[in-house]
Structure formats: structure tokens, C-alpha cells
KOLROFI-592251 format. One line per 10 residues: number of its first residue (from 1); for each residue x, y, z of N, C-alpha, C, O. Coordinates in pm, 1 decimal, padded with zeros to 6 digits. Last residue first. Layout:
<pts>
NUM = X Y Z X Y Z X Y Z X Y Z ~ ...
</pts>
This chain:
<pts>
73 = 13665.9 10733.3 00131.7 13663.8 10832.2 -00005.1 13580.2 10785.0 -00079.3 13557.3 10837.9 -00188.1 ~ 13637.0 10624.5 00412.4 13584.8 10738.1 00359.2 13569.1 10825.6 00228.7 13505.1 10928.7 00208.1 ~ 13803.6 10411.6 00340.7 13666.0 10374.2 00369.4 13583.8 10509.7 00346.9 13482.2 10512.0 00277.5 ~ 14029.0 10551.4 00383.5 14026.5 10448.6 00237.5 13869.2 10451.7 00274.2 13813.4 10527.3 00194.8 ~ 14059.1 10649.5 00637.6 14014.1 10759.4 00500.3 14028.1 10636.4 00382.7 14039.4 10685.5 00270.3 ~ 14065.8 10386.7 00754.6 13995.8 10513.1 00794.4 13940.4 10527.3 00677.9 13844.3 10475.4 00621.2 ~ 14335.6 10314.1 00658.1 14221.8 10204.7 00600.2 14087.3 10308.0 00670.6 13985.8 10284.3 00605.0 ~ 14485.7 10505.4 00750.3 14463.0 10535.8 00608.8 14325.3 10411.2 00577.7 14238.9 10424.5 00491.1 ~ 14464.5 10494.9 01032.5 14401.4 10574.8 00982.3 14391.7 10599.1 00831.8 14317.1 10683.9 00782.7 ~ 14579.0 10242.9 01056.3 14419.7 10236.8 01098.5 14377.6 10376.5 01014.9 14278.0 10377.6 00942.5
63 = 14821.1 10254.7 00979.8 14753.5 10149.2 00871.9 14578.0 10160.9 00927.4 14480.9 10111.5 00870.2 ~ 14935.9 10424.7 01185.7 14953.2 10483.8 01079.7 14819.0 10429.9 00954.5 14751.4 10499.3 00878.5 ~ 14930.9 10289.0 01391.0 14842.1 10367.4 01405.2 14757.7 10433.7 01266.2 14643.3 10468.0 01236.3 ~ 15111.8 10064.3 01298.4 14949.6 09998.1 01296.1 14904.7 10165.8 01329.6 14798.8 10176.9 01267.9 ~ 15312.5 10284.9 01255.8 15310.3 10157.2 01153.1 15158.5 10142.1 01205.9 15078.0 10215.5 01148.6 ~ 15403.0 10307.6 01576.2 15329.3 10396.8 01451.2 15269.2 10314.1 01344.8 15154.1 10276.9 01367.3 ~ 15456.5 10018.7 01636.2 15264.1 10075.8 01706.3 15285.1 10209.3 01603.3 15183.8 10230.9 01536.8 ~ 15673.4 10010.7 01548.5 15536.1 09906.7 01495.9 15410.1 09941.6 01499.4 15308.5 09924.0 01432.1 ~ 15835.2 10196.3 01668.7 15796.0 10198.7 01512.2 15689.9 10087.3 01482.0 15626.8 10093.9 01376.5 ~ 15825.3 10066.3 01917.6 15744.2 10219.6 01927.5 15729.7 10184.0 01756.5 15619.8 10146.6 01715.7
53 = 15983.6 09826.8 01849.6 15859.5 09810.9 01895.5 15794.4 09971.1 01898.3 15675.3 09965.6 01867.5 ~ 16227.1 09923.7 01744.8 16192.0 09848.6 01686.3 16024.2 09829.7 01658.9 15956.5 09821.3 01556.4 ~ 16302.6 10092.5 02048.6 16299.5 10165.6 01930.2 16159.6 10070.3 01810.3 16046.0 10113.0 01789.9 ~ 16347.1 09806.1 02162.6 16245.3 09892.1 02201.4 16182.6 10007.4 02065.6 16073.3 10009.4 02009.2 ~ 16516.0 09660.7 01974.3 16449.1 09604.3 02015.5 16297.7 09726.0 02050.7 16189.7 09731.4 01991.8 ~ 16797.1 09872.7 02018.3 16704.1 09868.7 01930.1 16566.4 09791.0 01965.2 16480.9 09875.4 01992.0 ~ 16780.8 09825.0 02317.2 16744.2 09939.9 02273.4 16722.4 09932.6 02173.7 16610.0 09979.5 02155.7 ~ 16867.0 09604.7 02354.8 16732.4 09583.2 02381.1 16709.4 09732.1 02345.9 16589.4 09759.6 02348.7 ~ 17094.9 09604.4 02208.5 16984.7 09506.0 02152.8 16876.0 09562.6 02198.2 16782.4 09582.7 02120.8 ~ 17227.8 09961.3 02243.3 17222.6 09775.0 02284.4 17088.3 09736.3 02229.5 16993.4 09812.0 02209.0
43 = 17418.4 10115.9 02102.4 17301.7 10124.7 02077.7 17328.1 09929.0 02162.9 17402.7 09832.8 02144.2 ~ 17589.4 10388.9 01829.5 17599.1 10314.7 01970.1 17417.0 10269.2 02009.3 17318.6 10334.9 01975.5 ~ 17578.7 10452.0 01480.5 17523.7 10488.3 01609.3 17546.2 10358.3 01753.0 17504.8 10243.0 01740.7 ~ 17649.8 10265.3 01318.8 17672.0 10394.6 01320.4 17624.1 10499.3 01425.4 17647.3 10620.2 01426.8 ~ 17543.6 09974.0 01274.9 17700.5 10036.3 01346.4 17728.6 10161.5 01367.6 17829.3 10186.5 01433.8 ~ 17327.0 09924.3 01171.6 17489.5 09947.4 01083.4 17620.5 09957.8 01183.6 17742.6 09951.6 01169.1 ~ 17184.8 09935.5 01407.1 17169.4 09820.9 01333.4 17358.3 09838.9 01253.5 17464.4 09782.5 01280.4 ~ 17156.6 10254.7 01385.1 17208.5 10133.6 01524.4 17244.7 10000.7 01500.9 17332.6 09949.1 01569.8 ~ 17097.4 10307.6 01176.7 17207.5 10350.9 01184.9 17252.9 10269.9 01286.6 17364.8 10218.7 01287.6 ~ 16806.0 10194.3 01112.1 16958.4 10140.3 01036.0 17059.3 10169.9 01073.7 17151.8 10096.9 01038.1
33 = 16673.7 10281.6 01383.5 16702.7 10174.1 01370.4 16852.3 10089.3 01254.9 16937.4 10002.9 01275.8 ~ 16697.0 10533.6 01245.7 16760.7 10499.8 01424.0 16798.5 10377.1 01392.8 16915.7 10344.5 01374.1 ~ 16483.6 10532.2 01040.3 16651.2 10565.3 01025.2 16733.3 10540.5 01183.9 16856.3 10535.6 01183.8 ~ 16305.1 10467.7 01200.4 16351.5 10315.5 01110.5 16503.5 10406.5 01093.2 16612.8 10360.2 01125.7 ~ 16253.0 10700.0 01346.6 16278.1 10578.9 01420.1 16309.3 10486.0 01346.7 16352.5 10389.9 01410.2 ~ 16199.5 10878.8 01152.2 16298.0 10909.2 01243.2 16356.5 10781.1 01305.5 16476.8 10757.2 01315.9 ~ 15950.7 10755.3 01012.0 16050.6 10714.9 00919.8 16190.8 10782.6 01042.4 16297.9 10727.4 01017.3 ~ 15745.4 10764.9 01244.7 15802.6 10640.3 01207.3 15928.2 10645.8 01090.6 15999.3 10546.0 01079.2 ~ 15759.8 11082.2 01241.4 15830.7 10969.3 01372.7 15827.4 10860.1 01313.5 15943.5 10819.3 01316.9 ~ 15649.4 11115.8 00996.1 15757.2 11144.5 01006.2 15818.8 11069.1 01139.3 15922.0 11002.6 01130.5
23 = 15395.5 10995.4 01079.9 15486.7 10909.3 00954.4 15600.7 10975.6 00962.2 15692.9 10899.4 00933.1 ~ 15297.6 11127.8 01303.9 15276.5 10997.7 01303.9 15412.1 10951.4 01215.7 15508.3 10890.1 01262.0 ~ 15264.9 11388.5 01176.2 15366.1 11357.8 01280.7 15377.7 11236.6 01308.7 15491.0 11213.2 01350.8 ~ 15085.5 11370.7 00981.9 15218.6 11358.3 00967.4 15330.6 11352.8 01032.7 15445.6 11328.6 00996.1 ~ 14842.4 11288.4 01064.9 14938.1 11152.6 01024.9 15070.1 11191.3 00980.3 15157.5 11111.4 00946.6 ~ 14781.1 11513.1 01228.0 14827.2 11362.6 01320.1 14868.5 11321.9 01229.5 14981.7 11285.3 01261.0 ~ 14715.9 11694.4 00994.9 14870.9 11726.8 01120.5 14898.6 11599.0 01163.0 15012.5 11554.2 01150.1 ~ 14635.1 11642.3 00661.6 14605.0 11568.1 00841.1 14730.5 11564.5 00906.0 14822.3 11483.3 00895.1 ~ 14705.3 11735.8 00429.9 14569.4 11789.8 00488.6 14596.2 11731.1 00670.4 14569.3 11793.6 00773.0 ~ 14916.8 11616.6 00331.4 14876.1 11769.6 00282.5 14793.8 11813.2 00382.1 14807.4 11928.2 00423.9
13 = 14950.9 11366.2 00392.9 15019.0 11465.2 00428.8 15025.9 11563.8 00414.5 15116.8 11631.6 00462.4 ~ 14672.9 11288.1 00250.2 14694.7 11281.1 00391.5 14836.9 11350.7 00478.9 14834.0 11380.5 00598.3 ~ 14805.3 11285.9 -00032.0 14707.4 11338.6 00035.6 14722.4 11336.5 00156.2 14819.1 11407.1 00185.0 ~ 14982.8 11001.1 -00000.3 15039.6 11176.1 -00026.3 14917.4 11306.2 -00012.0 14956.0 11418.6 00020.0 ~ 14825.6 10839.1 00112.0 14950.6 10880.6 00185.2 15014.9 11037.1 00160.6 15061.1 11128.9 00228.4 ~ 14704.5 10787.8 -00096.8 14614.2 10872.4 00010.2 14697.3 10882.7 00104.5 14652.9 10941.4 00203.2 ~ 14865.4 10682.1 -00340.4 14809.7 10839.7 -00350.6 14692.8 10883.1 -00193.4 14621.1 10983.0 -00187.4 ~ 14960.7 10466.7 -00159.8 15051.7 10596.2 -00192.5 14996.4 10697.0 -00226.7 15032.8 10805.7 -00181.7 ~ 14891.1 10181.7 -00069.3 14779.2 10361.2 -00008.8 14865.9 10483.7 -00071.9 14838.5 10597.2 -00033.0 ~ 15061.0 10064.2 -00153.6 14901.4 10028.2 -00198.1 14824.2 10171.4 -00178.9 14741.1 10237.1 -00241.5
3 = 15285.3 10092.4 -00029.4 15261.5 10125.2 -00158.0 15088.2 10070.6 -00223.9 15042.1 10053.6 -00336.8 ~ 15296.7 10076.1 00247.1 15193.3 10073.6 00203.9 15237.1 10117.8 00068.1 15204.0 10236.3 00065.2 ~ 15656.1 10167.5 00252.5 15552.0 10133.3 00347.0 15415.9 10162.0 00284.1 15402.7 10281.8 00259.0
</pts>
């Protein structure tokens, strides 16, 4: 996810509590998503579906605050 922002991704998990609770819930929720998706977890469409949609809005919260600190360095 963003290999463009990787060295202010790895910064930004040193220093900023919000983006790491931010990026750790989005990587909790894509692993939901493979395991529901695989079969490995029980799970209806519209529950992935939902799951699917909370990981998008991290994802854009996630892409506002690094294009943020991109503008700030």
C-alpha cells in the first residue's frame, strides 16, 4: 500500500499514534478480508462487502494524512 510514501510510512509509525492505529486497523481488516474471502473464516457477502468498505475509508484517511506530511517535509 503506497510504495511511493514508504520512507514517510516508516517515519510516521515512529512518531504519529493516529496513523498507527489507522494502518494497523487497515492491515486487521484486509487480513479479515483474505481469511473470509479463502474460506477460513465464516462470513456472508455483505459482511465482507462491509468489512471491504471500513478498509477503504482507512486507506483514504490513511492517503490524506501522508499527502499531509508529504506537503510538510
Amino acid at each position: 500500500m503506497f510504495p511511493e510514501y514508504r520512507d514517510l510510512i516508516t517515519q510516521l509509525k515512529t512518531t504519529d499514534n493516529h496513523f498507527i492505529r489507522l494502518f494497523d486497523k487497515h492491515n486487521e481488516l484486509d487480513q479479515k478480508v483474505k481469511n473470509l474471502e479463502a474460506g477460513i473464516e465464516m462470513g456472508t457477502p455483505e459482511e465482507i462487502e462491509i468489512i471491504k468498505k471500513e478498509k477503504l475509508q482507512l486507506k483514504d484517511q490513511l492517503h490524506a494524512i501522508l499527502l499531509k506530511a508529504s506537503v510538510a517535509a
